[in-house]
C-alpha positions in Angstrom: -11.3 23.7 -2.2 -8.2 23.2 -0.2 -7.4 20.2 2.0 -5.3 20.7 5.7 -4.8 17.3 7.3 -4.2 17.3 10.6 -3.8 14.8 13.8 -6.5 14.8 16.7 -4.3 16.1 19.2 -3.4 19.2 17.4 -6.9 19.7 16.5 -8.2 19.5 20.1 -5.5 22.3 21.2 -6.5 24.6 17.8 -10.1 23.5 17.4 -11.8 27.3 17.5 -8.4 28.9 15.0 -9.1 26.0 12.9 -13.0 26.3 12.9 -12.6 30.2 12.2 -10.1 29.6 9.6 -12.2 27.2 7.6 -13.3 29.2 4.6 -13.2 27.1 1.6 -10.6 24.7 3.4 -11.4 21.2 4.4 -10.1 19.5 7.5 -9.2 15.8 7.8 -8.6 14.6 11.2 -6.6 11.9 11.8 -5.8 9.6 14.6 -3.0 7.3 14.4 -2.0 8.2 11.4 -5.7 7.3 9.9 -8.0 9.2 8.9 -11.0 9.6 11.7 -13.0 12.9 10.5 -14.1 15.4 8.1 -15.0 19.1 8.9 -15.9 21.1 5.9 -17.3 24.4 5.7 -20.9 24.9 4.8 -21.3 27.2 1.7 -24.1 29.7 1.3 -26.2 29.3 -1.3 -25.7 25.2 -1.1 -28.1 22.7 -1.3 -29.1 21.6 2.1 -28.4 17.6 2.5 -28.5 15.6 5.4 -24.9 14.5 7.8 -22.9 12.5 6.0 -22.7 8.9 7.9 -19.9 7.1 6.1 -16.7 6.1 7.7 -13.3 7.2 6.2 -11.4 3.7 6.2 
C-alpha cells in the first residue's frame, strides 16, 4: 500500500478527488508540517476492528 502525504489545506480544497482516489493509497494529513491524520481505505474482505484512537506525534 502506497502512502500520499499531504498538508490540511490542500486536503480541504481536494477532499472528494482524494476520497475517490483512495484505492489502496493511504493519506497522511498534516498540519504544520506534523502529522494530524490518517485516512485509509477500508478493504473488502478485512477484518472489522474498531476506530483507531491513537495520536500521530
Amino acid at each position: 500500500m502506497s502512502t500520499k502525504v499531504i498538508d490540511i489545506a490542500e486536503f480541504a480544497d481536494e477532499c472528494l478527488e482524494i476520497i475517490e482516489e483512495l484505492g489502496e493509497t493511504t493519506v497522511i494529513i498534516t498540519r504544520d508540517g506534523k502529522p494530524f491524520a490518517l485516512v485509509e481505505p477500508v478493504l473488502e474482505g478485512a477484518p472489522k476492528k474498531e476506530p483507531s484512537k491513537k495520536v500521530i506525534e
